[in-house]
Backbone as XML, in Angstrom:
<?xml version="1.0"?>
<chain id="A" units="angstrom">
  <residue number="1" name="UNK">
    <atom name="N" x="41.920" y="12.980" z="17.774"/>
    <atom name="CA" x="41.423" y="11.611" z="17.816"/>
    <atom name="C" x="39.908" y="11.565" z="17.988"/>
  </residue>
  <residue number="2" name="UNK">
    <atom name="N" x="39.462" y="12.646" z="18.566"/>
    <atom name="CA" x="37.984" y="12.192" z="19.213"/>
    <atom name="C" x="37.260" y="13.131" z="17.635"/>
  </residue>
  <residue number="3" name="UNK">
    <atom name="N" x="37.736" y="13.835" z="17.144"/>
    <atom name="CA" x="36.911" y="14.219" z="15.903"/>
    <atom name="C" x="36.889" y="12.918" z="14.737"/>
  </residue>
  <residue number="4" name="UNK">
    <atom name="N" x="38.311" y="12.094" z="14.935"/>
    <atom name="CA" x="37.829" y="10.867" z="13.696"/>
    <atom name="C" x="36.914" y="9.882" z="14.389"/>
  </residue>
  <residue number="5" name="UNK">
    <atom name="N" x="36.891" y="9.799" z="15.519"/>
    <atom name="CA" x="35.587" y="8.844" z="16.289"/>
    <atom name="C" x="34.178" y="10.005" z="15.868"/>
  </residue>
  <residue number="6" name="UNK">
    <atom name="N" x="34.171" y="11.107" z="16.007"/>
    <atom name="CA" x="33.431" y="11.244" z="15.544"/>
    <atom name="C" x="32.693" y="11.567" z="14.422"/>
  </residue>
  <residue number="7" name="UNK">
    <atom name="N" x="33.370" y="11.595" z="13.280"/>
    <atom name="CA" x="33.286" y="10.929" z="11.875"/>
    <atom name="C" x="32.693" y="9.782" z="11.790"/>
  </residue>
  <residue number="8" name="UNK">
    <atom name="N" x="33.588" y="8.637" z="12.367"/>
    <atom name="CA" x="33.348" y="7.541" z="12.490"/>
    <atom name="C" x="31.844" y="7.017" z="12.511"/>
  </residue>
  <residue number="9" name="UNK">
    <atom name="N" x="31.620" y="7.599" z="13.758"/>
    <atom name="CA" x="30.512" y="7.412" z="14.298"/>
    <atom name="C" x="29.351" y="7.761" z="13.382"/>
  </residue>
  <residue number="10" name="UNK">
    <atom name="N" x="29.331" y="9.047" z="12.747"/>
    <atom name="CA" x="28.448" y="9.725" z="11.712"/>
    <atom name="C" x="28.512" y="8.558" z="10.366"/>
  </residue>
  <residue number="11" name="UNK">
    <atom name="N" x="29.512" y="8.589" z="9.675"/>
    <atom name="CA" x="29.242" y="7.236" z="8.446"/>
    <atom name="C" x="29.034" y="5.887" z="9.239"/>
  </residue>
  <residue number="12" name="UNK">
    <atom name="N" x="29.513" y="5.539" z="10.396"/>
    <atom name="CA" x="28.274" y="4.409" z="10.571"/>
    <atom name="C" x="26.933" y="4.384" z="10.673"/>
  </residue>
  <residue number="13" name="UNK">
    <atom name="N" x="26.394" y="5.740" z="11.305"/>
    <atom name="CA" x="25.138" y="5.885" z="11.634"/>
    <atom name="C" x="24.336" y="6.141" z="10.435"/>
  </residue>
  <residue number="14" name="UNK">
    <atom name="N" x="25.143" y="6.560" z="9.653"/>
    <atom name="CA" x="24.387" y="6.857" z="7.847"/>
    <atom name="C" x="24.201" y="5.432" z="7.198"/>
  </residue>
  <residue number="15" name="UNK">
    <atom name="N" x="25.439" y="4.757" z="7.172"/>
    <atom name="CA" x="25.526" y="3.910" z="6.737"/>
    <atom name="C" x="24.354" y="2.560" z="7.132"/>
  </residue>
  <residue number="16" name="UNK">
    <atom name="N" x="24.580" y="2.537" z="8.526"/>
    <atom name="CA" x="23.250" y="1.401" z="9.614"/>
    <atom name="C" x="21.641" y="2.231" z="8.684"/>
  </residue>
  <residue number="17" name="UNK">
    <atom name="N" x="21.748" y="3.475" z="9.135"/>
    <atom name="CA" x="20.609" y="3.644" z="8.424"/>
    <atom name="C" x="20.083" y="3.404" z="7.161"/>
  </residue>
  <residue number="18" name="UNK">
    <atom name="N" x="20.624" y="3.819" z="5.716"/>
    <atom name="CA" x="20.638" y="3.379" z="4.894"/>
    <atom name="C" x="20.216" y="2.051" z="4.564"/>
  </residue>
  <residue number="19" name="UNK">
    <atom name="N" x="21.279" y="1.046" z="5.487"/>
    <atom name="CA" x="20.971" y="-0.601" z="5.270"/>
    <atom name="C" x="19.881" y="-0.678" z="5.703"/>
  </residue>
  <residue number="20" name="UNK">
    <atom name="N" x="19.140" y="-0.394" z="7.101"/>
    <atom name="CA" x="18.091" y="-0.603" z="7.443"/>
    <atom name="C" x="16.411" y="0.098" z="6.284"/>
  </residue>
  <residue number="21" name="UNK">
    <atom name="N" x="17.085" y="1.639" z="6.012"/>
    <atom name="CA" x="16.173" y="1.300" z="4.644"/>
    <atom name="C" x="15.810" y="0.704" z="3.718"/>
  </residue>
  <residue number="22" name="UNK">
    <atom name="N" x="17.363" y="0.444" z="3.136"/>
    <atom name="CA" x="17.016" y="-0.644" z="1.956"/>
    <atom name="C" x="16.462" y="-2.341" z="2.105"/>
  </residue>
  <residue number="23" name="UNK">
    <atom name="N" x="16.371" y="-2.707" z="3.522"/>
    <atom name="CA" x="16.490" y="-3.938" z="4.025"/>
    <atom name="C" x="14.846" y="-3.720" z="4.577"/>
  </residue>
  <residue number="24" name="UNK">
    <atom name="N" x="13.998" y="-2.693" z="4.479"/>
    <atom name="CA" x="13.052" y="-2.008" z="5.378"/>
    <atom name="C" x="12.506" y="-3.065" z="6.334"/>
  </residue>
  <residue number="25" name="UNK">
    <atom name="N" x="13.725" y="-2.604" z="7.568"/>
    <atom name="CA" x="13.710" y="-2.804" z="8.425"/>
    <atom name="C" x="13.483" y="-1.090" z="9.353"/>
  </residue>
  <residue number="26" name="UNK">
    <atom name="N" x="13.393" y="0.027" z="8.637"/>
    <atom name="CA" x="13.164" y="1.464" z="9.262"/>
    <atom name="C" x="12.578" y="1.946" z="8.304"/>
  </residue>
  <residue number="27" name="UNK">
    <atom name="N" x="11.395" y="2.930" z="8.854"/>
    <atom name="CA" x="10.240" y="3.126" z="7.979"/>
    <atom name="C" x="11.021" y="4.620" z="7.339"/>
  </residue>
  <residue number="28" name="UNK">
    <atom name="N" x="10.832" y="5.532" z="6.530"/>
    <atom name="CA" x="11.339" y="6.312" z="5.869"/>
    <atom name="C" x="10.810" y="7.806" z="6.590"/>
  </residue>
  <residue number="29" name="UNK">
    <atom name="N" x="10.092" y="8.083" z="7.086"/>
    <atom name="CA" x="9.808" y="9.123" z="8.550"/>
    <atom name="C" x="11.194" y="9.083" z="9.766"/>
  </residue>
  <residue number="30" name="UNK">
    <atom name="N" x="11.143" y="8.258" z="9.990"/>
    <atom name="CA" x="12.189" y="8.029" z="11.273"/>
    <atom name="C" x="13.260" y="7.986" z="10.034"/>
  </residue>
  <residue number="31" name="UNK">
    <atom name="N" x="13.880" y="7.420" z="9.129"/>
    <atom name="CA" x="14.991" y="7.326" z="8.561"/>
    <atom name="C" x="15.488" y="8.537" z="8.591"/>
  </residue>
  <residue number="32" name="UNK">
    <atom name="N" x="14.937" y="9.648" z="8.101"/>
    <atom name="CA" x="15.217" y="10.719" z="7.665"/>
    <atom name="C" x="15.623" y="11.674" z="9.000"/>
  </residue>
  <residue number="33" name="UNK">
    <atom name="N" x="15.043" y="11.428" z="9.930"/>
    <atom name="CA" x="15.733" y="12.260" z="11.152"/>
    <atom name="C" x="16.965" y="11.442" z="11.309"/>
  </residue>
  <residue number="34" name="UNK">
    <atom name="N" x="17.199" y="10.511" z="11.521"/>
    <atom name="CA" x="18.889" y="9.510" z="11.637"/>
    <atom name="C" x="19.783" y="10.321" z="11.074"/>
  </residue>
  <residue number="35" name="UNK">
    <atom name="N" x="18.889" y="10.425" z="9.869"/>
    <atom name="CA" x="20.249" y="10.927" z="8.503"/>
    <atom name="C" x="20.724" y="12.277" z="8.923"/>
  </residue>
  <residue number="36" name="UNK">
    <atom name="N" x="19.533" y="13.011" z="9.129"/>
    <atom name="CA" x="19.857" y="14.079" z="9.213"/>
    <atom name="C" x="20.684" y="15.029" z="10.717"/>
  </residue>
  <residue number="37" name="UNK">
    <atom name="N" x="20.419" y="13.741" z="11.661"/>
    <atom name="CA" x="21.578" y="14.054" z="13.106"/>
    <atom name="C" x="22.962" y="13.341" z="12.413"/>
  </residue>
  <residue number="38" name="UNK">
    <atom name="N" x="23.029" y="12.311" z="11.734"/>
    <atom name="CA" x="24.017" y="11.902" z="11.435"/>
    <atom name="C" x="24.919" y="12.754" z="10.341"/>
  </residue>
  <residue number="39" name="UNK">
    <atom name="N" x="24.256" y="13.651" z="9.356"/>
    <atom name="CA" x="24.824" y="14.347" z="8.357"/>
    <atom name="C" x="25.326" y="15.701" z="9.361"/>
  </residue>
  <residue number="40" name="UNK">
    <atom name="N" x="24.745" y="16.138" z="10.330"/>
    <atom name="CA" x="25.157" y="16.727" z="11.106"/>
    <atom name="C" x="26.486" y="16.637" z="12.088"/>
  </residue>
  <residue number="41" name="UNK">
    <atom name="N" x="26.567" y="15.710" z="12.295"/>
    <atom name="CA" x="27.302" y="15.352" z="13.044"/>
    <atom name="C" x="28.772" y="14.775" z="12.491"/>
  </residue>
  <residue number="42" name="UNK">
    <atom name="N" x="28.717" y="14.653" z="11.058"/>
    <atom name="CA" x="29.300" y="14.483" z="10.221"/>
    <atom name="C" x="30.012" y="16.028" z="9.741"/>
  </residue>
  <residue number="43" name="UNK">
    <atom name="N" x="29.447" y="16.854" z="9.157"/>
    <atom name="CA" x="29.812" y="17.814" z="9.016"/>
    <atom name="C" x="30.392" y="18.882" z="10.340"/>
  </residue>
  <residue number="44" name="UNK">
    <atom name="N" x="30.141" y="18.610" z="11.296"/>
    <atom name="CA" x="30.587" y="19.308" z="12.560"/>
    <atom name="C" x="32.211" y="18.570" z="12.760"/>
  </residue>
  <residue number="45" name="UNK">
    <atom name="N" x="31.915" y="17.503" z="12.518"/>
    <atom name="CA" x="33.262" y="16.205" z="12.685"/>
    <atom name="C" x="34.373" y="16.870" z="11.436"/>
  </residue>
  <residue number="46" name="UNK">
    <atom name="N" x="33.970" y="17.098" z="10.419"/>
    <atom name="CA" x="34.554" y="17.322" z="9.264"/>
    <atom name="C" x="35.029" y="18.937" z="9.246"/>
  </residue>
  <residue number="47" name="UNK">
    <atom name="N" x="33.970" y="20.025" z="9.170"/>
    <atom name="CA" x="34.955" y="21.038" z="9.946"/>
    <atom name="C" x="34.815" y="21.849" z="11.173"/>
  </residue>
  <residue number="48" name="UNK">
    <atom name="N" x="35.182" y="21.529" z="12.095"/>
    <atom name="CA" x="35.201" y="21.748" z="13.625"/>
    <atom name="C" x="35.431" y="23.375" z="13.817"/>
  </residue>
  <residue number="49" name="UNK">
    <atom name="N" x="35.669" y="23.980" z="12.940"/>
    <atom name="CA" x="35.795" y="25.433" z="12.898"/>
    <atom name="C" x="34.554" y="25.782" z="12.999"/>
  </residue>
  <residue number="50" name="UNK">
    <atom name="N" x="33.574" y="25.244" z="12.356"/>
    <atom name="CA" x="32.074" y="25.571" z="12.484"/>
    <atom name="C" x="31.243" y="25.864" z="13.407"/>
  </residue>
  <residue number="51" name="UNK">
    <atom name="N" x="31.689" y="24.575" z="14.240"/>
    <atom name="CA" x="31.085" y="24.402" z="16.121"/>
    <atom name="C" x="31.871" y="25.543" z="16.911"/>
  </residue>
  <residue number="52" name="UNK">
    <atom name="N" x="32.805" y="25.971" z="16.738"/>
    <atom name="CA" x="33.299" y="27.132" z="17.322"/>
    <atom name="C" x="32.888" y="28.390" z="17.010"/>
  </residue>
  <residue number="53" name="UNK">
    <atom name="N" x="32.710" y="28.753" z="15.868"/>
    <atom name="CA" x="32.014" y="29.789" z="15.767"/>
    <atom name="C" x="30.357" y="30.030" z="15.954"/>
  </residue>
  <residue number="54" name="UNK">
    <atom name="N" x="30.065" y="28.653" z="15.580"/>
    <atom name="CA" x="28.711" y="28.633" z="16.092"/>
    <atom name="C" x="28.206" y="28.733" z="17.557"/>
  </residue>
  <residue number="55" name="UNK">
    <atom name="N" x="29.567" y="28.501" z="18.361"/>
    <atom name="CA" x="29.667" y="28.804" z="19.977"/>
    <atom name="C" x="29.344" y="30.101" z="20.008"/>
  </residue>
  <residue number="56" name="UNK">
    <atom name="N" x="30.822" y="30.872" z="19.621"/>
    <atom name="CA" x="30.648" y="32.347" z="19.455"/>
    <atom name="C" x="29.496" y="33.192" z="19.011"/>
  </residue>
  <residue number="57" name="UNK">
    <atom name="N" x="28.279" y="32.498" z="18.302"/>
    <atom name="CA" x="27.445" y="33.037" z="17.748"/>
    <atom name="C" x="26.489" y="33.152" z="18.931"/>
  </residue>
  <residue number="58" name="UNK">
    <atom name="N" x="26.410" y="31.962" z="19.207"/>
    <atom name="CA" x="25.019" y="31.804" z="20.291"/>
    <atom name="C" x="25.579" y="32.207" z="21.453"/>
  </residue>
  <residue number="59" name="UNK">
    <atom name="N" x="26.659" y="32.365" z="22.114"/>
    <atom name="CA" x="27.205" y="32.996" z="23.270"/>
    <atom name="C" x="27.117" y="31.913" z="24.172"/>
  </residue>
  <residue number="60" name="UNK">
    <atom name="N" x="27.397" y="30.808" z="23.901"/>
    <atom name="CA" x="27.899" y="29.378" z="24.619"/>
    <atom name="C" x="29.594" y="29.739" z="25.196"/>
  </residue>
  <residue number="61" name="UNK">
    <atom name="N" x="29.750" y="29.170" z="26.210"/>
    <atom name="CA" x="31.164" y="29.669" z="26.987"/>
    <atom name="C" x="31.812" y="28.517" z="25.596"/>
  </residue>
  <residue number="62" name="UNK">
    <atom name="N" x="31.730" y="27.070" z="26.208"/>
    <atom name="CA" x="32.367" y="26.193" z="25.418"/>
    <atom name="C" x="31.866" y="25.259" z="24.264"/>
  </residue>
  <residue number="63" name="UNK">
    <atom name="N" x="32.487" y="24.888" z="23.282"/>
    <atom name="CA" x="31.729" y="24.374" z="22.212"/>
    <atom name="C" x="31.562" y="22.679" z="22.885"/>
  </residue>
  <residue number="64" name="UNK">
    <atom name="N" x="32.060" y="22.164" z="23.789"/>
    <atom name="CA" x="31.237" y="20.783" z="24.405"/>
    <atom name="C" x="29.963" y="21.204" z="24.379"/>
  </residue>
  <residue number="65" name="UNK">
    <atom name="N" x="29.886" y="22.525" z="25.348"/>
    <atom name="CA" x="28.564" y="22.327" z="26.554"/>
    <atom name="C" x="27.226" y="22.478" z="25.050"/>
  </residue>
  <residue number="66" name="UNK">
    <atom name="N" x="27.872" y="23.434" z="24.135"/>
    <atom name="CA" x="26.863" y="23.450" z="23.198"/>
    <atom name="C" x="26.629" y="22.070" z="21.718"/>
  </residue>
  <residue number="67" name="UNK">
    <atom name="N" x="27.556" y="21.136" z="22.572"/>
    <atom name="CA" x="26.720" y="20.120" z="21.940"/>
    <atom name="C" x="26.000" y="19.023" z="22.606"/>
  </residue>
  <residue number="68" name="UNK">
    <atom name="N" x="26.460" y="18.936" z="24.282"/>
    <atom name="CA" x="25.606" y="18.623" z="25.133"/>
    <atom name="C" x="24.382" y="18.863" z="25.055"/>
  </residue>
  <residue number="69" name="UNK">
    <atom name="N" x="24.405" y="20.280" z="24.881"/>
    <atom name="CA" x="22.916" y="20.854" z="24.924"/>
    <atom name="C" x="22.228" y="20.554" z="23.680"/>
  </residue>
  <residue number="70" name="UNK">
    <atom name="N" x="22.611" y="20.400" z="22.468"/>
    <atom name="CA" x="21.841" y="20.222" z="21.477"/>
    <atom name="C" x="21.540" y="18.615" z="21.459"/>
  </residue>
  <residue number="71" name="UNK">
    <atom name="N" x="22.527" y="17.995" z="22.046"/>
    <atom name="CA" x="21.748" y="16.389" z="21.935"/>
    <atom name="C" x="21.078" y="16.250" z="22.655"/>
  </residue>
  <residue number="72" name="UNK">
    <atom name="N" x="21.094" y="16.934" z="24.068"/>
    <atom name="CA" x="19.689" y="17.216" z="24.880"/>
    <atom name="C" x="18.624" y="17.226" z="24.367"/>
  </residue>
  <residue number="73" name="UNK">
    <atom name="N" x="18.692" y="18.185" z="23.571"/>
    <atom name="CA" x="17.335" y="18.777" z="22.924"/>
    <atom name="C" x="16.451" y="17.633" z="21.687"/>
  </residue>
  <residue number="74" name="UNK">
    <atom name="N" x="17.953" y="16.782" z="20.811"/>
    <atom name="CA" x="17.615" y="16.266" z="19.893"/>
    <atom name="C" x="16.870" y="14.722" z="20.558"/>
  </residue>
  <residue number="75" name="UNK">
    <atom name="N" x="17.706" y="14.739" z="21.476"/>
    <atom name="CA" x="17.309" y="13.327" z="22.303"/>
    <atom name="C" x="15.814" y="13.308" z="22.755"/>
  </residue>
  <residue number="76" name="UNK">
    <atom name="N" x="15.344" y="14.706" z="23.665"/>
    <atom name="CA" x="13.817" y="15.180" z="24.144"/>
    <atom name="C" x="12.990" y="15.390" z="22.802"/>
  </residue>
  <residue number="77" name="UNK">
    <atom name="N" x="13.403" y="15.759" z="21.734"/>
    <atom name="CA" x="12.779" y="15.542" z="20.156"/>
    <atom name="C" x="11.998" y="14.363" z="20.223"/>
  </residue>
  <residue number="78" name="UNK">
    <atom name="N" x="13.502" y="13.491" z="20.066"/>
    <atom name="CA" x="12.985" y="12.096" z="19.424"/>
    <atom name="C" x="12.066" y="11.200" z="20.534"/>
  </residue>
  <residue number="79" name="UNK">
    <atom name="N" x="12.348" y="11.324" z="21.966"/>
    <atom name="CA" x="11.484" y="10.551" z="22.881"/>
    <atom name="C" x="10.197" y="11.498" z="22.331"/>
  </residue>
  <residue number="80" name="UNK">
    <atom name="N" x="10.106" y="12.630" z="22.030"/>
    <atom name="CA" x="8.577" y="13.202" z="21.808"/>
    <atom name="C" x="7.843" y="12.371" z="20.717"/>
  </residue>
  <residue number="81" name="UNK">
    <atom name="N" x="8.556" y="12.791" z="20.010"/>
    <atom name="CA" x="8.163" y="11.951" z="18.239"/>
    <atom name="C" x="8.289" y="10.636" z="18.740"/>
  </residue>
  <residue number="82" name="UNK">
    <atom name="N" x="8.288" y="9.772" z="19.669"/>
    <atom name="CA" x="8.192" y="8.514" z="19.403"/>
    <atom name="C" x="7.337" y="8.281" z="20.674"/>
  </residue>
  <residue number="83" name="UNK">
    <atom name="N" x="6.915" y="9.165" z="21.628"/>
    <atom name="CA" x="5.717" y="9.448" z="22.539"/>
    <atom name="C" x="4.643" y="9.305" z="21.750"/>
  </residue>
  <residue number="84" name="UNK">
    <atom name="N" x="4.600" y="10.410" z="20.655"/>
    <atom name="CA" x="3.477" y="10.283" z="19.646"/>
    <atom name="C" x="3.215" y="9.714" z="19.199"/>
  </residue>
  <residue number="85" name="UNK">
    <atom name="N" x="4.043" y="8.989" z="18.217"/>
    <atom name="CA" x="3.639" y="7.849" z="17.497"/>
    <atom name="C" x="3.618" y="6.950" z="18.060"/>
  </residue>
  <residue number="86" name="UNK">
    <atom name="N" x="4.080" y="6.412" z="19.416"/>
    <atom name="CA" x="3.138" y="4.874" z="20.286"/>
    <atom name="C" x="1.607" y="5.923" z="20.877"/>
  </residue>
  <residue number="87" name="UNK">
    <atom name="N" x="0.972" y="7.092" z="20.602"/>
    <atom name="CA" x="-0.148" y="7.637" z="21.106"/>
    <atom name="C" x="-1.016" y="6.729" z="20.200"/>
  </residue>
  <residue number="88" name="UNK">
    <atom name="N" x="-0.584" y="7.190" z="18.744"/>
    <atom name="CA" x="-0.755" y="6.856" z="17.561"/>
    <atom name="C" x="-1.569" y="5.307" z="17.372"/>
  </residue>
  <residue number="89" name="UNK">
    <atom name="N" x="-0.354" y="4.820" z="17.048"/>
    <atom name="CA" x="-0.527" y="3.146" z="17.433"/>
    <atom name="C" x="-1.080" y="2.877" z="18.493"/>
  </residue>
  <residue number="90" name="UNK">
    <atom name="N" x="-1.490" y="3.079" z="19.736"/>
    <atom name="CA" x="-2.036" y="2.761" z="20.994"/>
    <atom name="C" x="-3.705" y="3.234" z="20.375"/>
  </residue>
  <residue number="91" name="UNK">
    <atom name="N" x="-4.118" y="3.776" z="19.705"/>
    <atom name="CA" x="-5.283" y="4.175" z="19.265"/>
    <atom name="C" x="-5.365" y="3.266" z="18.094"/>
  </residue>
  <residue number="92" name="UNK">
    <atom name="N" x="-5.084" y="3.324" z="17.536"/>
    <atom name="CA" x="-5.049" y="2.613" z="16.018"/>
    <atom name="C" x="-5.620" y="1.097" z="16.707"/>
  </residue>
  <residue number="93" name="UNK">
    <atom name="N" x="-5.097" y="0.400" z="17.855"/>
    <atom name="CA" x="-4.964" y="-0.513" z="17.909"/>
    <atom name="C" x="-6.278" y="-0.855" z="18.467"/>
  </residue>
  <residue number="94" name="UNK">
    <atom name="N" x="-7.005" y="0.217" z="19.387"/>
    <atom name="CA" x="-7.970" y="0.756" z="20.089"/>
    <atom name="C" x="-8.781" y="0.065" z="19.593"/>
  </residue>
  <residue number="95" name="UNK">
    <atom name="N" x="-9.273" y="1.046" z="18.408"/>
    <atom name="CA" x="-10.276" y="0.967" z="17.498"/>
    <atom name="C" x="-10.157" y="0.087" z="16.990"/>
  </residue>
  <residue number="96" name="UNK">
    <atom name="N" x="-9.472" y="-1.055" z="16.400"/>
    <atom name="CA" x="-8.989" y="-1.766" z="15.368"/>
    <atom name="C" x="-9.608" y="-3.207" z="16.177"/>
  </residue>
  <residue number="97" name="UNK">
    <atom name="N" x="-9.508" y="-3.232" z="17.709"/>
    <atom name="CA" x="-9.647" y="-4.279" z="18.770"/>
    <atom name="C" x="-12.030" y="-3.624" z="18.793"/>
  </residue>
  <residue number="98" name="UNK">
    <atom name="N" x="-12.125" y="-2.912" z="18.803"/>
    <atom name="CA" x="-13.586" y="-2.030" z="18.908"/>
    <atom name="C" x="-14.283" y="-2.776" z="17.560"/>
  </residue>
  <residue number="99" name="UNK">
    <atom name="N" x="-13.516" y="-2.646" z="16.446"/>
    <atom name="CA" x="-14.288" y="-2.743" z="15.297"/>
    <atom name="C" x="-14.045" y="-4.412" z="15.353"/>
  </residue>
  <residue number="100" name="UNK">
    <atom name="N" x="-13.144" y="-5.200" z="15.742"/>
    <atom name="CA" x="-12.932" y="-6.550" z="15.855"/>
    <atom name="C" x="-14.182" y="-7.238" z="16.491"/>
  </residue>
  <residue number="101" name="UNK">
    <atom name="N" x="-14.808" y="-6.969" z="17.947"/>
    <atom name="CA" x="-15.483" y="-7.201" z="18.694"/>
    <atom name="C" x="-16.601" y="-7.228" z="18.030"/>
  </residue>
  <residue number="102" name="UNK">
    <atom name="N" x="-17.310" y="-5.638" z="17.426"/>
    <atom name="CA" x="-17.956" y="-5.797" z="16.749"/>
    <atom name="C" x="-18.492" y="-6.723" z="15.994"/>
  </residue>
  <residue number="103" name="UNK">
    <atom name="N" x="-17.736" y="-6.736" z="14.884"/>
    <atom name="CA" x="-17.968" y="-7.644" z="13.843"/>
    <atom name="C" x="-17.916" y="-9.093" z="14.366"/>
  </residue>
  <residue number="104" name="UNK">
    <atom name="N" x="-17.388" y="-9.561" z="15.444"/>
    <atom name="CA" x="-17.630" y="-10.902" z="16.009"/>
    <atom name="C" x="-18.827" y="-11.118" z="16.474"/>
  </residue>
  <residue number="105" name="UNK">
    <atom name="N" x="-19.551" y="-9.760" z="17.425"/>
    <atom name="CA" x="-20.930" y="-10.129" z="17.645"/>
    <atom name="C" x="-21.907" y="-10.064" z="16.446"/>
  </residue>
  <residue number="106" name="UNK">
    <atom name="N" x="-21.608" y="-9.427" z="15.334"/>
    <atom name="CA" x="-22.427" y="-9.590" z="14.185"/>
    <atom name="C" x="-22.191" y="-10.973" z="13.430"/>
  </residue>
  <residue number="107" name="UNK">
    <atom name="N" x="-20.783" y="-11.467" z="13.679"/>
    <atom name="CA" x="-21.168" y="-12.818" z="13.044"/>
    <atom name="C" x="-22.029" y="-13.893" z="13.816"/>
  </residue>
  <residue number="108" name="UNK">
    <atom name="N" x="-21.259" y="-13.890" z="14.974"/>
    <atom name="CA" x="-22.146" y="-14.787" z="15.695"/>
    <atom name="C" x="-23.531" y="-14.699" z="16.021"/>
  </residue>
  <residue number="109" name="UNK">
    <atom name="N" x="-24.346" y="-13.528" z="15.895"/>
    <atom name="CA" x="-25.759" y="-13.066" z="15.639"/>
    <atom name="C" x="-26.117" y="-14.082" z="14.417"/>
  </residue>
  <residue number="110" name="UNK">
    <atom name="N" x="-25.233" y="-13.522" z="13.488"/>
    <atom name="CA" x="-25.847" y="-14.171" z="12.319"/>
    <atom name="C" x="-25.719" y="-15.693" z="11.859"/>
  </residue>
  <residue number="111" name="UNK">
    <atom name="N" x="-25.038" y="-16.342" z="12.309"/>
    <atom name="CA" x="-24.728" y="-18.081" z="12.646"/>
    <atom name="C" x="-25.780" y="-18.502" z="13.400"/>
  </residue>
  <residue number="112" name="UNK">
    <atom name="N" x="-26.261" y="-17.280" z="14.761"/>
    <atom name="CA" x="-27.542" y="-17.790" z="15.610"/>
    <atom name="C" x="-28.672" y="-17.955" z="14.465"/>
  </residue>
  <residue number="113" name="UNK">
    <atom name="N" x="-28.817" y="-16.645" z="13.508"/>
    <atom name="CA" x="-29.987" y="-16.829" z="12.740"/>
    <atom name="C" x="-30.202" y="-17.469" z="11.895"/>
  </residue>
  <residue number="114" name="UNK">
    <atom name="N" x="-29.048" y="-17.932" z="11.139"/>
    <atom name="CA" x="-28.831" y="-19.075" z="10.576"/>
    <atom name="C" x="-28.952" y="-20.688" z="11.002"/>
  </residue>
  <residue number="115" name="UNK">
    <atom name="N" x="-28.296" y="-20.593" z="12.333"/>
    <atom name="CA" x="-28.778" y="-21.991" z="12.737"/>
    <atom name="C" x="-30.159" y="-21.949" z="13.574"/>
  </residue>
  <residue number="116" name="UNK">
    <atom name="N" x="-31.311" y="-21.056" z="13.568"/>
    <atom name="CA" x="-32.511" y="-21.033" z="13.870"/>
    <atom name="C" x="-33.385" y="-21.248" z="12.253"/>
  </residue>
  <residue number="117" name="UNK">
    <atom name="N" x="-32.919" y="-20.772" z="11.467"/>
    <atom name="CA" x="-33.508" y="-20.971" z="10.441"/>
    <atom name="C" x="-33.064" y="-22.481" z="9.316"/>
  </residue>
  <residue number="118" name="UNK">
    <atom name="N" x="-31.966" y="-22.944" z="9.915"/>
    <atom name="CA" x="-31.752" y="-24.374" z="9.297"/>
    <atom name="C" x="-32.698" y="-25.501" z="10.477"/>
  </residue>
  <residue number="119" name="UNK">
    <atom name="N" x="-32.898" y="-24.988" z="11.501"/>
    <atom name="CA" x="-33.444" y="-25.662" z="12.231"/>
    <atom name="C" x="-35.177" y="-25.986" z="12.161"/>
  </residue>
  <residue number="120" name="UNK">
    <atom name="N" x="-35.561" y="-24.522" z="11.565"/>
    <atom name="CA" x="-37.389" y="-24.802" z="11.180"/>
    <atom name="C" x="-36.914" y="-25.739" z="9.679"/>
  </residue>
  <residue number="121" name="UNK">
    <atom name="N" x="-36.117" y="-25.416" z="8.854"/>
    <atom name="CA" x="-36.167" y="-26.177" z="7.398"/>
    <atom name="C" x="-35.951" y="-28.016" z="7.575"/>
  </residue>
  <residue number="122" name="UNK">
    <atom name="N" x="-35.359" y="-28.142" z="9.054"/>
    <atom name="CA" x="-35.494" y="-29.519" z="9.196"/>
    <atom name="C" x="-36.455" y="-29.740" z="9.694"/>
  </residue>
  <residue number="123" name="UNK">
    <atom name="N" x="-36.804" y="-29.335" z="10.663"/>
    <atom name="CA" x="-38.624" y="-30.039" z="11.505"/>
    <atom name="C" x="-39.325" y="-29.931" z="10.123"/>
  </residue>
  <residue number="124" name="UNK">
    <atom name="N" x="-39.810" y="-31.501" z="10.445"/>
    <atom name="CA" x="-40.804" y="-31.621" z="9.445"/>
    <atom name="C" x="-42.582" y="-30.983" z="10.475"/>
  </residue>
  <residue number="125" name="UNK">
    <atom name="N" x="-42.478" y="-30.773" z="11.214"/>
    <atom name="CA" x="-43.680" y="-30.304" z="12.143"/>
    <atom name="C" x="-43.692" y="-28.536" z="12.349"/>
  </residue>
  <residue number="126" name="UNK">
    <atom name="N" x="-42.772" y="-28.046" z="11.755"/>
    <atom name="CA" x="-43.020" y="-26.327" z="11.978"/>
    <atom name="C" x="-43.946" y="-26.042" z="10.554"/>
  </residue>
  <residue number="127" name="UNK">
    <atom name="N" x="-44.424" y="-25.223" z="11.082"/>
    <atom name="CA" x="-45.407" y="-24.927" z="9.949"/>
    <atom name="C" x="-45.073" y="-23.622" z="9.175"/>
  </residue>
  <residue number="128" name="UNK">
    <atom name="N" x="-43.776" y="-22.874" z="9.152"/>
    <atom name="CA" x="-43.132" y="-21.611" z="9.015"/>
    <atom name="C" x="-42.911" y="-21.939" z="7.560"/>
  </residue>
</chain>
């Protein structure tokens, strides 16, 4: 029972993903890791002989603990990769707020010099 839940689970997670590509609502970087825990997890679901020998390979007592441990790992992945990319964006936004400021004190500089120079073109008494 718990291998067709986890089938299950794998073509929904392909499937959610997918929609969310085609709907781009998920950018195609992140899509592609989804797919690829989900095609995993799919194929482990599909033949379970695999995860057992793959126990036996790595010298894991039980094939749970060695998928505990790998979603451990996949889970500390993805908080990394998504550590980074809010580093990412937290800079992007940085600069983006830096170059904003900027250019506000250059306009408003230049509105000052502008409305100093509409101001001699009206006095009829400046001699400029």
């Amino acid at each position: 029972m718990i291998v067709w839940i986890g089938i299950g689970l794998a073509l929904v997670t392909i499937v959610l993903v997918m929609w969310m590509l085609l709907t781009r609502r998920l950018r195609e970087k992140y899509a592609v890791m989804w797919l690829v825990i989900g095609l995993a997890v799919l194929i482990v679901g599909l033949f379970p002989g695999l995860l057992d020998g793959l126990t036996r390979a790595l010298g894991v007592q039980l094939p749970s603990n060695l998928l505990f441990g790998t979603a451990i790992l996949l889970l500390l992945g993805v908080a990394l990769h998504l550590s980074w990319e809010l580093s990412l964006a937290e800079d992007e936004v940085r600069r983006l707020a830096e170059e904003s400021a900027i250019l506000r004190l250059q306009v408003e500089s230049i509105q000052a010099r502008v409305g100093l120079l509409e101001d001699r073109g009206q006095d009829p008494e400046s001699s400029d």
